[in-house]
VEXDREN-2710 file (C-alpha; in Angstrom, 1 decimal):
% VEXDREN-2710
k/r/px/py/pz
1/UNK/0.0/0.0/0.0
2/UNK/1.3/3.7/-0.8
3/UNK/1.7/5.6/2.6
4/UNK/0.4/9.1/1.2
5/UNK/2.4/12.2/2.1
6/UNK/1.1/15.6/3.3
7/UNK/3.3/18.2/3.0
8/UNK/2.8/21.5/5.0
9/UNK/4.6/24.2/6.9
10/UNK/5.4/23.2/10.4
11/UNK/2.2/25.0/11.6
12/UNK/-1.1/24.5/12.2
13/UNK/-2.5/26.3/9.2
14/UNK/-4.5/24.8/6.6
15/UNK/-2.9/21.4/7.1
16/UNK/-4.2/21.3/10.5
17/UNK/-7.9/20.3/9.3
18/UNK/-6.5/17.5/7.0
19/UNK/-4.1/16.4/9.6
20/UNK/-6.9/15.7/12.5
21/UNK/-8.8/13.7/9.3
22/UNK/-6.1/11.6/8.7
23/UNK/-5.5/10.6/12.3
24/UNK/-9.0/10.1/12.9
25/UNK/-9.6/7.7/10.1
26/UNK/-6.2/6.1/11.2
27/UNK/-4.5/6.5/8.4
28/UNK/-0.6/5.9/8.2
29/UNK/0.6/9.0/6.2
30/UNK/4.0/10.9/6.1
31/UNK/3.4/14.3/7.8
32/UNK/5.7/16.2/6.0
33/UNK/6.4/19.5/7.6
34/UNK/9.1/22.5/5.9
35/UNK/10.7/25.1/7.6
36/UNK/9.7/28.7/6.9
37/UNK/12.4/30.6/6.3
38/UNK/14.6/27.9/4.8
39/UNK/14.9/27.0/0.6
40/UNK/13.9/23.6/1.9
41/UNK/10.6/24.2/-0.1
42/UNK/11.4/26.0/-3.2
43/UNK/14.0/23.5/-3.5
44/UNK/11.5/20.5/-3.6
45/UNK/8.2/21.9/-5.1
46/UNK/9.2/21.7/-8.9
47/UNK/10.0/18.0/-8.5
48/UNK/6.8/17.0/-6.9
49/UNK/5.1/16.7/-10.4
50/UNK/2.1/19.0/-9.1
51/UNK/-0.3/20.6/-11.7
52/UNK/-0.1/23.6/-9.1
53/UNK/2.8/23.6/-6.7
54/UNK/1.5/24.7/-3.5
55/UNK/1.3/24.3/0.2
56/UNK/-0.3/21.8/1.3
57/UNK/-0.2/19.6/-0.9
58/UNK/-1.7/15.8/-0.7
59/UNK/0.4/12.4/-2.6
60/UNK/-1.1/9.3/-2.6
61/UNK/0.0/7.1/-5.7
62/UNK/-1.3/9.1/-8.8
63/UNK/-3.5/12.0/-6.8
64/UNK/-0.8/14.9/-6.3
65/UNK/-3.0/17.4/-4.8
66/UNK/-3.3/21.1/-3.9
67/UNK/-5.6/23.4/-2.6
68/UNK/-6.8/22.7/1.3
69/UNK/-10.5/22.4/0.4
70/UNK/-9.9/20.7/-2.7
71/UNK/-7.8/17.7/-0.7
72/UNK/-10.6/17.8/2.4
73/UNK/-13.1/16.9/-0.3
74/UNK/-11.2/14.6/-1.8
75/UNK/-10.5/12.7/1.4
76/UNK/-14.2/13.2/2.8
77/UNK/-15.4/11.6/-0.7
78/UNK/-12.5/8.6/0.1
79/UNK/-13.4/7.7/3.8
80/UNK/-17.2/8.7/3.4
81/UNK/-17.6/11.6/5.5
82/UNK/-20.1/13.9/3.0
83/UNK/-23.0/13.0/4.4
84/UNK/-25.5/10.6/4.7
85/UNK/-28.1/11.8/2.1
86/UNK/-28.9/14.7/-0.4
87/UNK/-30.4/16.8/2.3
88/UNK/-26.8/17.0/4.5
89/UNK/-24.6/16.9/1.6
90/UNK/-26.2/20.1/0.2
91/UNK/-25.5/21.6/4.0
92/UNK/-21.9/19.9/3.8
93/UNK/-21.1/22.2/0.8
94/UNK/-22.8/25.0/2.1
95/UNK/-21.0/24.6/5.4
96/UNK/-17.9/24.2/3.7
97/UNK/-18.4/27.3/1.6
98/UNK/-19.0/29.3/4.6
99/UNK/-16.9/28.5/7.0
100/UNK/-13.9/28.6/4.2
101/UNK/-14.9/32.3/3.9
102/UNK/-14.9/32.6/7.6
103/UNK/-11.5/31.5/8.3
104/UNK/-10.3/33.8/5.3
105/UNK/-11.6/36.5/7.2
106/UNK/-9.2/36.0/9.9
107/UNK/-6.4/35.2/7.9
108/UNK/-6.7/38.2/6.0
109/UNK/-6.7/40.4/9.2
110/UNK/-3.6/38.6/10.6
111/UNK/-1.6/38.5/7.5
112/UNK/-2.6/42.2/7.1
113/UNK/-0.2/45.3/7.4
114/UNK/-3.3/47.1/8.9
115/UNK/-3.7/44.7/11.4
116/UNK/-3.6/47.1/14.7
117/UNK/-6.1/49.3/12.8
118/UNK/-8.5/46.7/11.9
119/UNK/-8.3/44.1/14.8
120/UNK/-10.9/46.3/17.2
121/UNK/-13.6/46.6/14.3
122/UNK/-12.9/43.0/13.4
123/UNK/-13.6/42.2/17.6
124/UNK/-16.7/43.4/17.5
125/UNK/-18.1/41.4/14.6
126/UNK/-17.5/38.1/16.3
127/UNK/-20.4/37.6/18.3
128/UNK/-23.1/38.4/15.7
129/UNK/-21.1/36.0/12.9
130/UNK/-20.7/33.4/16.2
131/UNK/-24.2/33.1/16.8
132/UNK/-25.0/32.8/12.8
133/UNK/-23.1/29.5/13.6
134/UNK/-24.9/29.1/16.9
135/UNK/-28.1/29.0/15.1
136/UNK/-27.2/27.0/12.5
137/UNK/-25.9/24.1/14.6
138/UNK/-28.9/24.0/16.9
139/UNK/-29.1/20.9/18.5
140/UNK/-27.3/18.5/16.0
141/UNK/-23.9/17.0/17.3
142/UNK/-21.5/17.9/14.4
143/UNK/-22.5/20.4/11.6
144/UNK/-24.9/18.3/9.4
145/UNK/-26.1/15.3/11.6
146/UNK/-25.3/12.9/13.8
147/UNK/-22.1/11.9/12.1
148/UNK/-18.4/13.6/11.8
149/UNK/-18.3/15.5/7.9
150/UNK/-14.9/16.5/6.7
151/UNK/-16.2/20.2/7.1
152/UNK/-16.2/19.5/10.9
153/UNK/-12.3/19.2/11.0
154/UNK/-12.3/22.9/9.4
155/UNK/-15.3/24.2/11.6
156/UNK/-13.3/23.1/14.8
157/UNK/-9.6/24.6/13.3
158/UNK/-11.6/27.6/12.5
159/UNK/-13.4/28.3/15.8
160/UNK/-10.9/27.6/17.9
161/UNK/-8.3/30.1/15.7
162/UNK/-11.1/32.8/16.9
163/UNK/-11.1/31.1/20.4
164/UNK/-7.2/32.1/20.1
165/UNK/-7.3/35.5/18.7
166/UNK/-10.6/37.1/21.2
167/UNK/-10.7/34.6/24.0
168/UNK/-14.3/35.5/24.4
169/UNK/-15.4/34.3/20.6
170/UNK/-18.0/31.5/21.9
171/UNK/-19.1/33.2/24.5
172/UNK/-22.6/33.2/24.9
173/UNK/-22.7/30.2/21.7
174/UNK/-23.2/27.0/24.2
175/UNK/-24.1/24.9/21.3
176/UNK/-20.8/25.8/19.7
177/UNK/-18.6/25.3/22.5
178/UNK/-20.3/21.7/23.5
179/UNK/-19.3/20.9/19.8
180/UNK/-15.9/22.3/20.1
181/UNK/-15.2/19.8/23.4
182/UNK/-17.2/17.0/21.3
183/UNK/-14.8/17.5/18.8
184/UNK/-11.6/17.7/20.7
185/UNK/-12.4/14.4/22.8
186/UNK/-13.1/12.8/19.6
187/UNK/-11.3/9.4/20.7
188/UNK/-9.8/8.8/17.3
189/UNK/-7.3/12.0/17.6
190/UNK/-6.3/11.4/21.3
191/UNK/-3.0/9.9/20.4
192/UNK/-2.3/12.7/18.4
193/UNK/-3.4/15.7/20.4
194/UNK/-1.2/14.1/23.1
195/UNK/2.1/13.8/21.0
196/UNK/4.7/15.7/19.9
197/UNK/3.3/15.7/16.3
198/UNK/0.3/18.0/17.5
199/UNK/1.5/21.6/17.8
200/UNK/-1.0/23.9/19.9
201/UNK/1.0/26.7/18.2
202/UNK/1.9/28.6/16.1
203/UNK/-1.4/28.7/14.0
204/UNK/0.3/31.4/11.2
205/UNK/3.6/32.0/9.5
206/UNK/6.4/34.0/10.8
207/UNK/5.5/37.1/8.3
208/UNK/1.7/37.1/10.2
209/UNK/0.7/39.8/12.9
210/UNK/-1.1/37.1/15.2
211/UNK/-0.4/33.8/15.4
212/UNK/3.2/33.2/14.8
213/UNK/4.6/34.6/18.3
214/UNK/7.4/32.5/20.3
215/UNK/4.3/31.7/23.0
216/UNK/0.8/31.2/22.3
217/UNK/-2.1/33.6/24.4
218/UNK/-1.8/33.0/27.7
219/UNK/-5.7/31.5/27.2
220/UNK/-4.7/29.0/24.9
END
């Protein structure tokens, strides 16, 4: 059998999501993880034989993949987590779609020069986008059913970067937080979460305004 390879900064990033899959559907993969700051990359990527070279990327035999959401789906197509029926694979690419923008929201404000200006304005839009996902959850125990979606692995990144950057981003969200600690205890990624592979922090590159500091929050 191939053993695939996933190739990634050594950060949580956009690997993270595709990383906690991986573990939780036990798969034996290469977590391959680059230095920023080093040629280690720009030495390898034109020898990869990707259509796009690009961090991450996914290998596994033929499939040389780039492009987060584009390898989640794959994966969540391969193992089966897109939903049970029409009805919650119409909410998983909905979900997916959304929470996607989401997370570029934040990158975009921590990657941005104007970060100091726009960090307040950006606070204050949390709760009312947080309870948009409140709502949406409701009762369900992950974000279309009763069963783990690929899009949960980027929900649960995703919130808890917010958690991360404004300590109070689910407050007042109950449904949201119980899912967060469902998600979390999920018993498939305890080995990881509890290794030396699993890296609370940093969530960002080196070149971002948040996320990339020597120690994480002190609320992490």
């Amino acid at each position: 059998m191939i053993k695939p390879i996933l190739g990634y900064w050594n950060i949580r990033g956009l690997a993270e999501p595709i990383r906690c899959l991986l573990h939780y559907k036990e798969v034996d993969f290469e977590d391959k993880r680059y230095v920023f700051g080093t040629n280690e990359w720009s030495n390898e990527k034109l020898n990869l034989e990707l259509q796009f070279p690009n961090l991450p990327y996914y290998m596994e035999g033929d499939v040389k993949l780039t492009q987060s959401t584009t390898i989640m789906r794959y994966l969540g197509h391969k193992y089966g987590l897109v939903g049970k029926d029409d009805k919650q694979r119409l909410l998983v690419s909905l979900t997916e779609q959304q929470i996607v923008d989401f997370r570029t929201n934040l990158v975009n404000l921590c990657y941005s020069n104007n970060y100091e200006s726009m960090k307040g304005n950006s606070i204050k839009k949390i709760p009312d986008q947080m309870k948009l996902w409140e709502k949406f959850l409701g009762n369900r125990k992950y974000l279309v059913g009763d069963n783990v979606a690929y899009v949960d692995f980027i929900a649960y990144e995703t919130f808890d970067w917010f958690r991360l950057f404004y300590k109070d981003s689910l407050h007042g969200c109950p449904n949201l937080q119980i899912y967060q600690d469902r998600m979390k205890n999920l018993p498939e990624l305890q080995d990881y979460f509890n290794s030396p592979r699993y890296k609370k922090w940093p969530i960002f590159s080196a070149v971002a305004k948040f996320g990339c500091s020597k120690e994480p929050p002190e609320h992490a």
